[in-house]
C-alpha positions as CSV (number, residue, x, y, z in Angstrom):
1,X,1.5,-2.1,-3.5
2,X,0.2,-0.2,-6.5
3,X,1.4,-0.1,-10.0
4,X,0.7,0.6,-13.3
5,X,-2.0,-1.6,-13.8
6,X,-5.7,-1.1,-12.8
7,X,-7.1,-3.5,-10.2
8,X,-9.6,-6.1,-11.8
9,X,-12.6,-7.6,-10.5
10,X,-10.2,-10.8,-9.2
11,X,-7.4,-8.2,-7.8
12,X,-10.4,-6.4,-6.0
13,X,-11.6,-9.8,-4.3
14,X,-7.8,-10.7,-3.4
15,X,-7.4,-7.3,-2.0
16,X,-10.3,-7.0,0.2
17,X,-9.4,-11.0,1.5
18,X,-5.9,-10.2,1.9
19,X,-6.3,-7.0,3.9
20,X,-8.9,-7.9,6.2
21,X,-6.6,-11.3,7.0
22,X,-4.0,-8.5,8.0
23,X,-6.2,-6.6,10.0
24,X,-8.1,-9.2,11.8
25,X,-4.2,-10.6,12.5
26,X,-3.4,-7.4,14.1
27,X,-0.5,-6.5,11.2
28,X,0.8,-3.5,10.5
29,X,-0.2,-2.4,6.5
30,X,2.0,0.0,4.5
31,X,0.2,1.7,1.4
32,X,3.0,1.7,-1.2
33,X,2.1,3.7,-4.4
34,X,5.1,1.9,-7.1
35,X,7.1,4.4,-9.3
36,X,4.7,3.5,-12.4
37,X,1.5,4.0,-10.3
38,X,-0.7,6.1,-11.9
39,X,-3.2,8.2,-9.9
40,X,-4.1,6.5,-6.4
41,X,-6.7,3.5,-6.9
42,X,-9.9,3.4,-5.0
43,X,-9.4,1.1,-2.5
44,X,-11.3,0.7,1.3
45,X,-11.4,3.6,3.1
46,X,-9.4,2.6,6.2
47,X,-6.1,2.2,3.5
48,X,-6.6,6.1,2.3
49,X,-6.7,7.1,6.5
50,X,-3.5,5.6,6.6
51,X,-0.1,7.0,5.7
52,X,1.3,6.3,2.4
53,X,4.5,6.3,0.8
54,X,4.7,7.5,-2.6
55,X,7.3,6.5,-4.9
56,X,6.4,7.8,-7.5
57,X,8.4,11.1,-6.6
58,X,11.6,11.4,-4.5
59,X,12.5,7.8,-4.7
60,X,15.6,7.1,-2.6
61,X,14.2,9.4,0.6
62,X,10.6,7.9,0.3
63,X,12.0,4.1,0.4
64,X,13.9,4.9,3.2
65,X,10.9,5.8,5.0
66,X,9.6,2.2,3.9
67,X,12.8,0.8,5.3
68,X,12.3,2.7,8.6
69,X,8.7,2.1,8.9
70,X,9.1,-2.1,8.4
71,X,11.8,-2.1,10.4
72,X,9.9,-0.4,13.5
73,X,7.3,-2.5,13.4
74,X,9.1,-5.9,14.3
């Protein structure tokens, strides 16, 4: 998830570990941009492939894409 806050040099480190456990583990990962996100971070290029949900804008309809999409994936 992305918020407000930029990603530091520790956050960049945890993110890279974290989504390379996921991927390696064969896990589905969900961008999710959080209502106070600013502008889209830079983060690894197989995340910006993928299909994000923004909820920034149209709230209610864009979490229950979230909902659908986590619940598909059990």
């Amino acid at each position: 998830m992305v918020g407000g806050s930029d990603l530091g040099p520790w956050q960049n480190a945890e993110t890279r570990a974290f989504l390379n456990e996921f991927m390696n583990r064969g896990c589905p990962v969900i961008p999710v941009l959080l209502p106070e996100a600013g502008a889209i971070p830079d983060l690894p290029i197989f995340l910006k492939q993928m299909t994000w949900v923004d909820l920034r804008k149209e709230y209610d309809q864009n979490f229950r894409k979230l909902v659908t999409a986590i619940k598909s994936r059990r």
